[in-house]
C-alpha positions, 0 to 999 in steps of 0.5 A, a space after each residue: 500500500 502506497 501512503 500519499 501525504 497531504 501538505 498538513 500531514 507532511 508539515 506534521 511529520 516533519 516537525 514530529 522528526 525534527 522534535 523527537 525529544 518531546 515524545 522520546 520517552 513516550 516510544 521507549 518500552 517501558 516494564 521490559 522483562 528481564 534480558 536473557 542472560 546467556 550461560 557462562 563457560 570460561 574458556 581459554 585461548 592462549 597464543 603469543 604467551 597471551 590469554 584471552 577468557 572466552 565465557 561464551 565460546 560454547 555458542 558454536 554449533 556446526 551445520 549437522 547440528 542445526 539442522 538434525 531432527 533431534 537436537 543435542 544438548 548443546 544445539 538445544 540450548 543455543 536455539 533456546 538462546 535465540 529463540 529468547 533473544 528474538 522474544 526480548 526483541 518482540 517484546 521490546 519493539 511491541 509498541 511499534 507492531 503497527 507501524 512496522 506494518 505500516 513501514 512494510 506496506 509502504 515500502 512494498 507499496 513504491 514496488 512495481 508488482 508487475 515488472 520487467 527487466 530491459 531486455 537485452 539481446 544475445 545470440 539471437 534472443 532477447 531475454 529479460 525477467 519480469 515479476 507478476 503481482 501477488 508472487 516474490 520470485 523472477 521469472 527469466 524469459 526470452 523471445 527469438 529474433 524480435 519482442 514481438 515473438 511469442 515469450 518462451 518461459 526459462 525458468 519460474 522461479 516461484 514454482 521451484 521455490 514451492 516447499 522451500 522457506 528460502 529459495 535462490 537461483 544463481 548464475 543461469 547459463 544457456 548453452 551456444 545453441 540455445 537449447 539447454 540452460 544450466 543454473 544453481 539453486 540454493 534453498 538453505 542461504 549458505 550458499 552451497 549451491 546444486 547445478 541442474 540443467 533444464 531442456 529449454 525445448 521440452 521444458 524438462 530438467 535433465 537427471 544431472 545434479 550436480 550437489 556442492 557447487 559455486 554458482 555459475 559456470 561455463 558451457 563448451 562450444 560443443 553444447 554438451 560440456 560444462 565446467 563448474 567449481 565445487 567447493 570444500 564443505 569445511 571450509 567453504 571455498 571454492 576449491 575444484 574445476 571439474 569438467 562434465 558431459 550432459 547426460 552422464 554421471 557425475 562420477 564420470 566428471 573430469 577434475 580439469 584444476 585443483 586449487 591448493 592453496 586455501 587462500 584463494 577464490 578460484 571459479 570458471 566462465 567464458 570470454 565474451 568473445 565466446 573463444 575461451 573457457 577461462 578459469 580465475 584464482 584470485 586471493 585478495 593480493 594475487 590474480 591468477 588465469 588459465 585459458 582453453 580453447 572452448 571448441 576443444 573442451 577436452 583440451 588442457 587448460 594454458 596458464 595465462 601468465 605465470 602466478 605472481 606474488 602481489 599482483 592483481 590483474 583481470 583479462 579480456 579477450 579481443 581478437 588477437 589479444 587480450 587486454 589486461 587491466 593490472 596493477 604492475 607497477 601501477 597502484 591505480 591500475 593500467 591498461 596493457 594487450 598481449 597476443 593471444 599466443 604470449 605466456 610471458 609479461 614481458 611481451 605486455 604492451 601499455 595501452 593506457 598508462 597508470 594515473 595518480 588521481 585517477 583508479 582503473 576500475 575495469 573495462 568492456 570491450 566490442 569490436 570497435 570500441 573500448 568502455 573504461 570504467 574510472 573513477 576518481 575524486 570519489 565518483 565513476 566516470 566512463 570513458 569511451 575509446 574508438 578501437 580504430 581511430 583512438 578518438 575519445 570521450 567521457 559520459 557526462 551525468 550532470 549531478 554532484 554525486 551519482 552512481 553510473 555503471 556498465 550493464 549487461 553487454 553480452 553482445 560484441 559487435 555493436 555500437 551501443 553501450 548499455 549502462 546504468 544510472 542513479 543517484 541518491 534522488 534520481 531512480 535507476 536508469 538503464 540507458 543505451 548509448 551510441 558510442 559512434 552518435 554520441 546519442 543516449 535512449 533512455 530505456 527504463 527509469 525505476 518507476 516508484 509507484 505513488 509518484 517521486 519527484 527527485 527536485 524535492 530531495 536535496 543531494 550534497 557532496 560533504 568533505 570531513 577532515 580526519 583526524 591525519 589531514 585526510 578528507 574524506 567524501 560524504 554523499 548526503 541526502 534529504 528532503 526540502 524542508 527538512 531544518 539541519 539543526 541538532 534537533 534533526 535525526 541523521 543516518 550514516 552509513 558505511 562499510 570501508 573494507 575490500 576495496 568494496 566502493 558505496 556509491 550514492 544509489 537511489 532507494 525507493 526504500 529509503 524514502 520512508 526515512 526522508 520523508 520522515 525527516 530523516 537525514 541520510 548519509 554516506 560515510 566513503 571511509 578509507 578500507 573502500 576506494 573512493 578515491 583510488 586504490 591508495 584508499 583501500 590500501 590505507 585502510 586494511 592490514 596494520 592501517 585499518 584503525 583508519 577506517 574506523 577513525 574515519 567514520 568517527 570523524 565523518 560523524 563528527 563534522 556532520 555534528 559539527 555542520 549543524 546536520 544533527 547532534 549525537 542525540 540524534 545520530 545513527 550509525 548503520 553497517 553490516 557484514 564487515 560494516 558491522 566490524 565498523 560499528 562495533 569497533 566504533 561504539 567501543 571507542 567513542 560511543 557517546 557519539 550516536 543514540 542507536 546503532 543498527 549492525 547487521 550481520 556483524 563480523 565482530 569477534 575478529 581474533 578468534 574468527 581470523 585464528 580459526 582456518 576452518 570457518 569459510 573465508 579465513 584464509 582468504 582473507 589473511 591479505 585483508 585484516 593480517 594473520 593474528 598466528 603472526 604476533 604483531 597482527 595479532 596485537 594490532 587486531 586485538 586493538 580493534 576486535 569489537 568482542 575483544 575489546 568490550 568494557 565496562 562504559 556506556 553503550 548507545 541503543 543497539 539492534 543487532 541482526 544476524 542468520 542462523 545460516 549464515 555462512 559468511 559471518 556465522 551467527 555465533 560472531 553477534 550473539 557471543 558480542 550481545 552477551 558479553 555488552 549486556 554481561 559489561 555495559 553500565 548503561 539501561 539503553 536498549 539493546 536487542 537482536 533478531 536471528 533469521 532462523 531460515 536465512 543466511 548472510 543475505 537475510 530473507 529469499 524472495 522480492 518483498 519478505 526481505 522488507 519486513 527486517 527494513 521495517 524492524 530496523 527503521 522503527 527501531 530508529 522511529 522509536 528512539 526518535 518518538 515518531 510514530 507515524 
């Protein structure tokens, strides 16, 4: 259901938003029932001639155990725990029932229920996915030649979503001659994907199931082989490329690569060109190819150049060569080509050399052009180049901050460049643009239903000064009219890790936070590479304390500004953001009234000790390996669970899943046991655990809104509006 406000109502909210101290005290819960209290058990855990106590260690359970018809002992009393947990939380957010209901239809209600994606076309077929009114999952089509043909229906995933309480389709992969589509479904959120192939013909799905798998993989020019990447069920990394047959057994399939070396990603896909299987081994410092001949499946893999150490790189085959986008000698990356035939660095050619100011992102290649995504001042950039004549230019956007990306470009002998864009007010965009007319067709803008109008927002670029001389960019928005004052509710979010860039998107989402006279901000702290690789690289390792101290700065200018006050401040991340919240509420936590952390990576040190949890090894290039003593110090200097005191804390909602296989659930739990166990304060402090979902939260198009609900009346509450 979509709310229209009248001019009265919306003057009444504003003031409601912008005067929360009036009825602050009215919206908190009061006679609450006593917090679950979890159970003690010291254990002990000594490395570097240094012990640490960890009272909640017994937390940890294993997949079988979750998931065993008849709970353990254990199991039982860790269910028990959550269960309590999600039950303080209900009770604690009682009074907001309503308006959760309300937010949830509200949001729901901008939604366009009956949707389509722009199709785009491929080998002869246009394909798209579209939504019905009335169900939550996609459904992939296409149509031959023309969008006037007659639909041909994929995959539905709402009828195989039937019996699942989550349920997720990935990587779907139609085979050259356009009659067989391979797919992986996920139906537990860890994951830990199955490869099914379906006859697109008959509309039957083939015996073969392959269990165990990553999403995604690469199909043969003979339409009968397919490589896909398994994984190891301990660790959960990709770890095998196996080659396999339609219609044979899996115990026939041919190990064509074993990775072994645990700190790696490796996975399979196909050259746009449609010449190369290809796979990849990435570990967060080193890139790493093998190249094959995809008209000689049986054939052996070539290592594209031999693995470095401290060296990035991605490939893309053009013609007679590839083009490389590396960091050799180059922290923001450049552009080199090789021949096809080279194995050697040495025979690499500079295409476009590296710049200071400016990171190379990546590139997209057609026959006669060349797209170079940039980036630099914290914004992306475009950059198109004639293959043939080297003539240039730049996409221009027009707006102080934005989000601009390249799309789906399946095709490679076309002179259109299909890209995205938006920004904090204006709705996504999928737009075609004629690289040889410099002409722009705007195919689809994100229809918001109920009508938005982007001039009544208002989108700023804010510069913080960190506490090194540093500044750090910040991408505001809000409604007009909103006064920015100490009175008026801001929030701000980040993440500042793996290089992973925030950019300021549109969310029809979100609105319901503006519109309420909410503040929205965007902190592009260092750990992230808003402003080039240097970016990044000072804030991971031994240098991550300033992602931290970043967003404590950020906060500060904003208060600073006029833009709010820390009465009125709230700080949201998740995943490795939740280590953002976490680590800054330690050590300044009389900055913000309420924190929302999801999916929490906070117990850092044991996390990052413990090899056997999916990610740690991969991830040694990223926040250090605490087996060696100096990182191990320098991470326990940070390490939310680590670094708990006795101090006051802000009001707290914490989010995590059951299944999660990314950040397990035991990471936030043992951290809300141990702040209620310390902390000196009463503020409020409460977790929700998805017991059927995993890192991603809920399956399905709308379910995931009612954890948005939740967490922004969270918010309204401690802001005493209502409405």
């Amino acid at each position: 259901m979509n709310r229209t406000f009248n001019l009265l109502m919306i003057t009444a909210l504003l003031f409601t938003a912008c005067n929360p101290s009036a009825k602050k005290q009215s919206m908190m819960p009061t006679n609450l029932p006593d917090a679950p209290i979890a159970e003690k058990k010291d254990s002990v855990l000594t490395i570097h001639n240094d012990t640490r106590i960890d009272p909640y260690f017994w937390m940890r359970l294993t997949d079988e155990q979750k998931v065993a018809e008849t709970p353990d002992v254990q199991t039982q009393k860790v269910l028990d725990y959550l269960n309590a947990e999600n039950s303080y939380t209900e009770t604690a957010l009682k009074n907001t029932e309503p308006l959760q209901e309300k937010l949830f239809d509200e949001i729901v209600g901008r939604i366009k229920k009956d949707d389509a994606s722009v199709p785009y076309f491929s080998n002869g077929y246009w394909y798209y996915v579209r939504y019905e009114e009335g169900k939550e999952y996609a459904i992939h089509c296409r149509k031959k030649g023309s969008l006037e043909e007659k639909e041909q229906i994929l995959l539905d995933i709402n009828e195989l979503a039937v019996g699942h309480e989550y349920y997720a389709a990935y990587g779907l992969k139609v085979s050259p001659d356009n009659k067989t589509l391979a797919f992986a479904e996920d139906t537990a959120s860890r994951r830990i994907y199955t490869i099914r192939f379906k006859n697109i013909e008959t509309g039957e799905f083939y015996s073969d199931v392959i269990p165990n798998v990553e999403a995604g993989g690469a199909w043969a020019n003979d339409n009968k082989t397919y490589f896909y990447t398994s994984k190891n069920l301990t660790s959960l990394l990709s770890e095998k490329i196996w080659r396999h047959k339609l219609g044979t057994a899996n115990k026939a399939d041919v190990m064509v690569y074993h990775e072994k070396d645990p700190s790696y990603y490796i996975g399979v896909y196909k050259s746009k060109s449609d010449q190369y299987i290809i796979i990849y081994n990435s570990s967060t410092l080193v890139s790493d190819y093998q190249i094959l001949d995809a008209n000689n499946p049986t054939g052996k893999f070539k290592q594209f150049t031999p693995r470095g150490t401290d060296h990035e790189y991605s490939i893309s085959h053009y013609k007679d060569k590839f083009y490389i986008v590396t960091n050799d000698k180059a922290q923001n990356f450049r552009l080199m080509e090789t021949s096809v035939n080279a194995t050697d660095m040495s025979n690499w050619k500079e295409v476009l050399p590296h710049r200071k100011d400016v990171l190379l992102n990546g590139i997209e290649v057609f026959n006669d052009y060349l797209v170079v995504s940039e980036r630099s001042n914290a914004l992306p950039h475009l950059r198109i180049i004639n293959q043939k004549n080297k003539e240039e230019h730049y996409l221009d956007f027009g707006e102080p901050v934005y989000l601009s990306y390249i799309s789906i470009n399946p095709e490679f002998d076309t002179e259109i460049l299909r890209y995205g864009y938006s920004s904090l007010t204006t709705p996504n965009s999928t737009i075609d643009y004629n690289m040889r007319t410099k002409q722009k067709e705007v195919k689809k803008v994100q229809e918001v239903i109920g009508g938005h109008e982007p001039s009544e927002y208002v989108s700023e670029r804010q510069w913080a000064v960190a506490r090194d001389g540093k500044k750090v960019p910040m991408s505001i928005v809000y409604k007009k009219g909103t006064e920015l004052n100490k009175e008026t509710p801001l929030l701000l979010y980040a993440y500042g890790s793996y290089g992973n860039t925030i950019d300021p998107y549109f969310s029809s989402t979100r609105l319901s936070l503006l519109d309420r006279g909410f503040v929205f901000a965007i902190a592009h702290i260092r750990g992230g590479q808003a402003m080039g690789r240097e970016w990044y690289d000072d804030g991971k390792m031994m240098n991550k304390m300033n992602t931290f101290n970043d967003y404590i700065d950020c906060a500060k200018h904003l208060i600073k500004a006029n833009y709010t006050s820390a009465d009125h401040l709230y700080a949201m991340g998740g995943s490795a953001g939740g280590l953002l919240m976490g680590a800054v509420i330690n050590m300044q936590p009389d900055l913000f009234n309420g924190v929302i952390a999801a999916v929490p990576f906070v117990d850092v040190v044991s996390t990052m000790l413990d090899e056997t949890i999916p990610l740690t090894t991969n991830e040694f290039d990223e926040w250090g390996n605490p087996k060696e003593e100096a990182a191990y110090k320098y991470m326990l200097t940070y390490s939310p669970y680590d670094q708990v005191k006795a101090q006051e804390y802000p009001n707290l909602l914490i989010t995590t899943g059951l299944f999660d296989s990314q950040v397990q659930y035991w990471e936030p739990a043992k951290w809300l046991a141990k702040l209620r166990d310390t902390k000196t304060d009463n503020n409020l402090l409460i977790m929700h655990t998805n017991m059927e979902a995993g890192h991603g939260g809920a399956s399905g198009r709308f379910k995931r809104y009612k954890e948005t609900a939740l967490e922004y009346s969270f918010m309204f509450m401690l802001e005493g509006i209502d409405q």
